[in-house]
C-alpha positions as CSV (number, residue, x, y, z in Angstrom):
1,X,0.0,0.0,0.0
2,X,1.2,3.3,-0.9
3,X,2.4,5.1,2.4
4,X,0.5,8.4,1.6
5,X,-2.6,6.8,0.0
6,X,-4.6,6.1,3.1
7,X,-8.6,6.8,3.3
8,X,-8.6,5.4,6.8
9,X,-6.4,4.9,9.6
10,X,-7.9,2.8,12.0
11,X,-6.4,4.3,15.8
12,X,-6.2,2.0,18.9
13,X,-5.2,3.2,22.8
14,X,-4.1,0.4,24.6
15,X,-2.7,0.1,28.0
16,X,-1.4,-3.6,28.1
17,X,-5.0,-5.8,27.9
18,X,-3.0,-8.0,25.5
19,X,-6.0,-10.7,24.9
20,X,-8.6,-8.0,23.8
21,X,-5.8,-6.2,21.8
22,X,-5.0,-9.6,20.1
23,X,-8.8,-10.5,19.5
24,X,-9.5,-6.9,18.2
25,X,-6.2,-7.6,15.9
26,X,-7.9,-10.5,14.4
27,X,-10.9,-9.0,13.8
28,X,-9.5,-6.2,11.9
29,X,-7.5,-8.5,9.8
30,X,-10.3,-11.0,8.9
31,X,-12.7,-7.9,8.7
32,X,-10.9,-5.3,6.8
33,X,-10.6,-5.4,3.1
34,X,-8.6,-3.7,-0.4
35,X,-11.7,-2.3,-0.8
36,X,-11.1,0.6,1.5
37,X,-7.1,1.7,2.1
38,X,-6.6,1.6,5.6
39,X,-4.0,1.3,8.2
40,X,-3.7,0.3,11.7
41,X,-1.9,1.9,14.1
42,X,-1.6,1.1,18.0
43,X,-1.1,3.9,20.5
44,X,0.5,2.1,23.5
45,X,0.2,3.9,26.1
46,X,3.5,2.7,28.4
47,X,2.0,-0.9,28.8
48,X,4.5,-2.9,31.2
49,X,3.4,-5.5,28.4
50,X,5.6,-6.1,25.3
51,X,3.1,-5.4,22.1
52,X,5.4,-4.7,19.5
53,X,5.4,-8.4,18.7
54,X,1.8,-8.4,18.7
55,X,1.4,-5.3,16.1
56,X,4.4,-6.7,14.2
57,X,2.0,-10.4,13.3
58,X,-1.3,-8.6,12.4
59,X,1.0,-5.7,10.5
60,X,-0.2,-2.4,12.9
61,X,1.9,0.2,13.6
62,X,3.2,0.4,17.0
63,X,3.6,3.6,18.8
64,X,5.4,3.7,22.0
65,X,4.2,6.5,24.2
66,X,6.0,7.4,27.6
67,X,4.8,8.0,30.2
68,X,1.6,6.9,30.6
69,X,-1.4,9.7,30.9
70,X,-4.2,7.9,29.6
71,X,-6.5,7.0,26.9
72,X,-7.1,10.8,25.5
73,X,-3.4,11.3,24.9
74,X,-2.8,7.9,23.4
75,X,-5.7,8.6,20.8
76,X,-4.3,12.0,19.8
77,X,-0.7,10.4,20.0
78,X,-1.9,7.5,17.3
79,X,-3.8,10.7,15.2
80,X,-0.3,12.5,14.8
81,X,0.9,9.5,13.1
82,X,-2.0,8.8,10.7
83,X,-2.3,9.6,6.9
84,X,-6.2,8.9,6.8
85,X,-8.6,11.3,5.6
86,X,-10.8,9.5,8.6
87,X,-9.8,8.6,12.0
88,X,-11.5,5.4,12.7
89,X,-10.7,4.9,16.6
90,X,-11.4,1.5,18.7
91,X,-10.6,0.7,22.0
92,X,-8.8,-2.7,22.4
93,X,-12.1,-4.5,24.0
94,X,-13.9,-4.3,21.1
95,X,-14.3,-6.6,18.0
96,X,-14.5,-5.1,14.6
97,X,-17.5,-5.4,12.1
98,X,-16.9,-5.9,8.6
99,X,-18.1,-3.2,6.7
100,X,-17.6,-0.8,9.5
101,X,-14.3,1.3,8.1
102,X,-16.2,1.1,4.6
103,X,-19.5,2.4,6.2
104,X,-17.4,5.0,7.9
105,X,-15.2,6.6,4.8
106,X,-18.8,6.5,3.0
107,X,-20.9,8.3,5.2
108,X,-18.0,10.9,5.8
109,X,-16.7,11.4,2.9
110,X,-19.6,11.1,0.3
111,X,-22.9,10.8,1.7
112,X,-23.1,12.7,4.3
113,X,-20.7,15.6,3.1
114,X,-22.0,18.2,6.4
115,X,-21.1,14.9,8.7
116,X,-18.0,15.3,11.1
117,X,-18.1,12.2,13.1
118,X,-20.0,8.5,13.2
119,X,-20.6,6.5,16.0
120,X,-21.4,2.6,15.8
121,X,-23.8,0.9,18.4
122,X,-23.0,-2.0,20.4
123,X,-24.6,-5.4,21.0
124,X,-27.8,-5.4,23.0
125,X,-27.0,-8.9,24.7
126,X,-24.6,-11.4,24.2
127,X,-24.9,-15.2,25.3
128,X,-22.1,-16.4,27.6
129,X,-21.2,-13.0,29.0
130,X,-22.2,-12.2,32.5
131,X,-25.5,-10.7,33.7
132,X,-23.5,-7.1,34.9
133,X,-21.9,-6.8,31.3
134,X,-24.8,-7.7,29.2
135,X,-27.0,-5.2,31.5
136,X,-24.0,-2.5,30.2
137,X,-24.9,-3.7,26.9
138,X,-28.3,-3.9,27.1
139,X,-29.4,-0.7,28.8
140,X,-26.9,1.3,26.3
141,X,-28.6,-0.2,23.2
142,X,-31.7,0.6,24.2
143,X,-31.0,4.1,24.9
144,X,-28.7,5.1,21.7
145,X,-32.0,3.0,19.8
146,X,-34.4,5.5,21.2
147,X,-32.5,8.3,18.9
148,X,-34.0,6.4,16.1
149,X,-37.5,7.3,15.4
150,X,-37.8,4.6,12.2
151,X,-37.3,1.3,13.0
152,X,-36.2,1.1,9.5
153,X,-34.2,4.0,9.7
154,X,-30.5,3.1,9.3
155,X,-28.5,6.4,9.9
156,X,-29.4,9.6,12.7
157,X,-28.4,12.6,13.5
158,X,-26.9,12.3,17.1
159,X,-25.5,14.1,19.5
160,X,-21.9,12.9,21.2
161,X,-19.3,10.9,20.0
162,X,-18.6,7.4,21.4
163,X,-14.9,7.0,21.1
164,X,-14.3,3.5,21.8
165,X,-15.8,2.6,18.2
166,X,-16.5,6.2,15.9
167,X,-14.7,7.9,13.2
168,X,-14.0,11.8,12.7
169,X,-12.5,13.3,9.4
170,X,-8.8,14.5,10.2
171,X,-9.7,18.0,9.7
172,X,-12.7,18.5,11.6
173,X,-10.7,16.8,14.7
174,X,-7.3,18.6,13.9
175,X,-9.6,21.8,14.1
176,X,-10.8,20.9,17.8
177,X,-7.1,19.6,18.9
178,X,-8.0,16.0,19.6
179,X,-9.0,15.0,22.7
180,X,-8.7,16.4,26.1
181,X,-5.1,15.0,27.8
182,X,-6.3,16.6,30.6
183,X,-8.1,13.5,31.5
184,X,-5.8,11.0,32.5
185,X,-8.4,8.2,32.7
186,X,-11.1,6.6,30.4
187,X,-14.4,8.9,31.5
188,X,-14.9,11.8,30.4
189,X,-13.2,12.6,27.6
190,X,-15.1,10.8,25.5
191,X,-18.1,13.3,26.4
192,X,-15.6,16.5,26.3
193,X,-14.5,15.4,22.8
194,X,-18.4,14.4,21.8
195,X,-19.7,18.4,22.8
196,X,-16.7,19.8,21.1
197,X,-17.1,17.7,17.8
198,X,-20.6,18.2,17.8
199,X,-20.2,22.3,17.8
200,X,-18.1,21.7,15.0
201,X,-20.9,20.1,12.7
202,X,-23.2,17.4,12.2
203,X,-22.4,13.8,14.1
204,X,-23.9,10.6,13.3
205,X,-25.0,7.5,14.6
206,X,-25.1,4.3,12.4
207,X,-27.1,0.9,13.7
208,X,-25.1,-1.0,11.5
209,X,-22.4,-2.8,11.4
210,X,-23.1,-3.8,15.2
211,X,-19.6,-3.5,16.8
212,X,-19.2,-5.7,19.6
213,X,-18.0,-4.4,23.2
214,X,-16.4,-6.2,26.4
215,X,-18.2,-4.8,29.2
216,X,-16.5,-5.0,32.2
217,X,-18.1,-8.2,34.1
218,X,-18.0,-6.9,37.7
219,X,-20.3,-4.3,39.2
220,X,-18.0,-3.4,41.7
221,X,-15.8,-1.9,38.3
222,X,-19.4,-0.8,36.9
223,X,-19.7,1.4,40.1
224,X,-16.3,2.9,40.3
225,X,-16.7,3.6,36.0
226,X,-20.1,5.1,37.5
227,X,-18.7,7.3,40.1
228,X,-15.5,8.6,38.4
229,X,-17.8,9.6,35.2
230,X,-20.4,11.9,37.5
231,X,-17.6,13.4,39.5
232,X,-16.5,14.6,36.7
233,X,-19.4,15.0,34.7
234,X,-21.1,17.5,37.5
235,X,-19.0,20.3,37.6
236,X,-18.2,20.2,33.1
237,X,-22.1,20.6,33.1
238,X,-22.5,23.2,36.0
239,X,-18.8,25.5,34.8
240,X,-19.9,25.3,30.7
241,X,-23.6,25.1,30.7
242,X,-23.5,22.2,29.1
243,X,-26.4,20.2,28.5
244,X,-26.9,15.8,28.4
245,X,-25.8,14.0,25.4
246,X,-28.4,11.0,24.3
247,X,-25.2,9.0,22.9
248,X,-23.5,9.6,26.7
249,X,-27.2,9.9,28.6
250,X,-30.7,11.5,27.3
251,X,-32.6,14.0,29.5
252,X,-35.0,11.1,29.7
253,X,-33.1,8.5,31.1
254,X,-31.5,11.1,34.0
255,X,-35.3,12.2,34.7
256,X,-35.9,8.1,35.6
257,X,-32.4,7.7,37.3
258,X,-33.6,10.7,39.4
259,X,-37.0,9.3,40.2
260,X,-35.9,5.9,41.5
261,X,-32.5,7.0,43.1
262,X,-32.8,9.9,44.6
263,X,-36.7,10.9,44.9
264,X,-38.5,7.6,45.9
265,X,-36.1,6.6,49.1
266,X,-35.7,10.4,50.0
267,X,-39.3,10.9,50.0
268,X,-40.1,7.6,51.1
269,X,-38.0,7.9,54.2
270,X,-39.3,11.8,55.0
271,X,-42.8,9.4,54.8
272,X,-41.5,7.4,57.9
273,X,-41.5,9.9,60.0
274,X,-44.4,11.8,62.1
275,X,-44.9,15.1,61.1
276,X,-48.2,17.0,59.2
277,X,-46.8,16.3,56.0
278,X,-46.5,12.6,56.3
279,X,-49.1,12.1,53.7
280,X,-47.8,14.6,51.6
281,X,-44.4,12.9,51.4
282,X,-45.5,9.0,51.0
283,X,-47.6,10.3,47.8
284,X,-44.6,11.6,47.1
285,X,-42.9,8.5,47.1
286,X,-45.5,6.6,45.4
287,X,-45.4,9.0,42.5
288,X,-41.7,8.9,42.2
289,X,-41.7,4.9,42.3
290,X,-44.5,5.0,39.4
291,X,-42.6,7.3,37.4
292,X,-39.4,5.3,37.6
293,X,-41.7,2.1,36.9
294,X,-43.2,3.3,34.2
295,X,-39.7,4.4,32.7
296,X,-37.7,1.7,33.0
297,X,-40.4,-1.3,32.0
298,X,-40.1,-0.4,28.4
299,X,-36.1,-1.2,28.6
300,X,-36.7,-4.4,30.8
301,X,-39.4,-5.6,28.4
302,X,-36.9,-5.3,25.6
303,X,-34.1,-6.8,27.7
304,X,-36.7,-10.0,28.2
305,X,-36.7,-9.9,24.3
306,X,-33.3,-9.8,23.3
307,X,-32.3,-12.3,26.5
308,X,-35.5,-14.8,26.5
309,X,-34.0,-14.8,30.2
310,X,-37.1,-13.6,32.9
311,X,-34.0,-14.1,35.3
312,X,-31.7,-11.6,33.2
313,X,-34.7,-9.2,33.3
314,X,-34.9,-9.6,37.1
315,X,-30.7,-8.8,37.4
316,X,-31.3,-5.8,35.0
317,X,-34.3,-4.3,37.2
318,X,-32.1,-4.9,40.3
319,X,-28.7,-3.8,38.8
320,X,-30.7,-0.5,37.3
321,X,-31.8,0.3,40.5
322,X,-28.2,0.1,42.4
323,X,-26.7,1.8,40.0
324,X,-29.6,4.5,40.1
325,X,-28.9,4.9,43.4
326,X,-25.1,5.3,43.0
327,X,-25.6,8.0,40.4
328,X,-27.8,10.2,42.7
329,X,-25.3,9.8,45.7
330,X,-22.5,10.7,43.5
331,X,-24.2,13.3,41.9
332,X,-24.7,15.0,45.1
333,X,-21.6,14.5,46.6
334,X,-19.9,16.5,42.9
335,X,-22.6,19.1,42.9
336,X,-21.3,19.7,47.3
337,X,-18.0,19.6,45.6
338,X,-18.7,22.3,42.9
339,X,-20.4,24.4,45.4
340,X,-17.4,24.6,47.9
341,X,-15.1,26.0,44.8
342,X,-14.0,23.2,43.4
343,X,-14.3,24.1,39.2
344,X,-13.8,22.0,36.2
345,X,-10.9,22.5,33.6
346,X,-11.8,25.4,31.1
347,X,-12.7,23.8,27.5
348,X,-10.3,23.3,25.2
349,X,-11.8,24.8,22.9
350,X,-15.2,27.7,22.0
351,X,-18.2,25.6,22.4
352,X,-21.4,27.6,20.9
C-alpha cells in the first residue's frame, strides 16, 4: 500500500490488555478489506506488556508513548501518526464489524458531506457474558436505539461521539485539537470530545455494522466507571452550561435515574416519619416509584426480548436500580464539591 494513499487509519489506545488487543487484531485482519485503504496503528500507552510483537504479526503500527497519561493522549498520540482522511478509533475490548471502516469513509466522505463524526452501536446482549456486562450492553442499546424514530431508519443525527468505536474526518478533529489529555483516565473525555465535535458540525450515529463491546463483568468496576464519570461530569455541566448527550445519557433517562435513586427513598424515608406532612411525602414516594416504573419497564421488556431470560430481566431491574442509586449519591456529593469552589478545567476549545 502506498504510504501516503490512506482513506482510513484505523487508531487504537491500549494500556497492556493484550488478549482484547489480540482478538481486536484479528478481527481487523479478517474484517478489513482492499476495498477501502486503511492502516492500523496502535497507540501504547506505556504498557508494562511487550506489544510490539503483537502489532508486528497482524501488520499495525506500534507507537510507543512514555509515560503513561491515559487513553485521550494515546488517541491524539496514534492521530499524529496517521495519513487517513478518517480517524477510525477502537478501543482494544472491542471486536471489529466488517463493513464498519467502509460504512465510515462513506458516510463521511460522500454521503453525508456536512457529517463530522459516526458513531457505531453495540450489542444489545450477548450469550455467555455475564449478567452485569450484558446489562452495560443492554441498557446502552436501548437508549442510543431511542435516537431512532424509524425502526427502519438506518443512519441519525446524534449528538456525542462514542470513542471507543466512531470515526471523525482529520480535519474536523485537527480543528478541535483531539481529545482532552487533561483527563488521564477513560471517563470523560469521550463526552468533552463528543460536545466539542458536535459544535463543530453534524455527528452521526449508524445501527449497522453492530460493533461488539467487552463490558466489564463486575459491578464493583461498573460502580467505580459510574462514580469517576459523575464526578466529573457535575462540575463540566455546572462551569460550561453544558447540557446531556443521548449518545453519553438523554434528558430522559436522568429524569428516571432521578426518580428511582434519589426521589422515591428520599421521599419515602421523610414518609417514615411523624410530622403533618407525612401524607404529603408517601404520595410523594409513590409517584416517584410510578414514574421510575413506568420508565424503566419499556427497557426491561426489551431486555426480556433480546435475553429470552425472565431471570436476566430480574438482574437488570435490580442492577438499574443500584446503580440508580449510586448516580444520585455521586451526583450530590460532585454538585457539594462544585459548590465549595471546586471548578472544572476550562474547555479546550469555543463551544457555541
Amino acid at each position: 500500500m502506498n504510504d501516503t494513499a490512506v482513506d482510513v487509519s484505523c487508531i487504537i489506545p491500549v494500556h497492556n490488555h493484550r488478549t482484547h488487543l489480540t482478538r481486536l487484531l484479528e478481527s481487523l485482519r479478517e474484517g478489513l478489506t482492499d476495498a477501502i485503504r486503511h492502516e492500523i496503528i496502535v497507540a501504547d500507552d506505556a504498557s508494562t506488556e511487550d506489544l510490539s510483537g503483537l502489532c508486528a504479526e497482524f501488520g499495525a503500527r506500534h507507537i510507543r508513548v512514555e509515560p503513561n497519561q491515559g487513553p485521550a493522549n494515546a488517541r491524539n498520540a496514534g492521530a499524529a501518526e496517521a495519513k487517513g482522511a478518517v480517524l477510525l478509533f477502537f478501543d482494544a475490548d472491542v471486536v471489529y464489524a466488517s463493513g464498519a471502516a467502509e460504512k465510515a469513509w462513506r458516510l463521511l466522505t460522500q454521503e453525508r458531506p456536512d457529517a463530522v463524526a459516526v458513531s457505531f452501536m453495540h450489542q444489545p446482549f450477548q450469550p455467555g457474558d455475564a449478567a452485569v456486562a450484558n446489562y452495560q450492553a443492554a441498557t446502552e442499546h436501548y437508549w442510543t436505539s431511542q435516537l431512532f424514530d424509524d425502526p427502519n431508519q438506518d443512519v441519525v443525527e446524534g449528538c456525542g461521539f462514542a470513542s471507543r468505536s466512531g470515526a471523525v474526518r482529520r480535519e474536523a478533529y485537527e480543528a478541535i485539537r483531539g481529545f482532552d489529555p487533561h483527563y488521564k483516565t477513560n471517563a470523560h473525555e469521550d463526552y468533552d470530545f463528543g460536545k466539542r465535535i458536535a459544535a463543530h458540525g453534524t455527528v452521526l450515529v449508524t445501527r449497522a455494522p453492530i460493533i461488539y463491546h467487552d463490558y466489564p463483568a463486575r459491578l464493583a468496576r461498573v460502580i467505580r466507571n459510574l462514580w469517576v464519570r459523575v464526578h466529573l461530569f457535575i462540575p463540566y455541566v455546572l462551569t460550561h452550561k453544558a447540557g446531556l448527550f443521548k449518545i453519553q445519557i438523554s434528558p430522559k433517562e436522568g429524569r428516571i435515574r432521578l426518580a428511582g435513586g434519589f426521589g422515591f427513598p428520599a421521599a419515602a424515608a421523610l414518609a417514615l416519619v411523624p410530622t403533618p406532612a407525612q401524607p404529603v411525602f408517601a404520595a410523594a414516594a409513590l409517584a416517584c416509584l410510578a414514574y421510575y416504573g413506568a420508565g424503566v419497564a419499556p427497557f426491561l421488556r426489551r431486555a426480556r426480548a433480546w435475553s429470552q431470560s425472565t431471570v436476566f430481566t430480574v438482574q437488570c431491574a435490580l442492577i438499574h436500580g443500584a446503580t440508580s442509586a449510586v448516580i444520585n449519591v455521586a451526583s450530590g456529593l460532585a454538585l457539594l464539591r462544585f459548590l465549595m469552589g471546586q471548578r472544572a478545567a476550562p474547555l479546550r476549545s469555543p463551544v457555541h
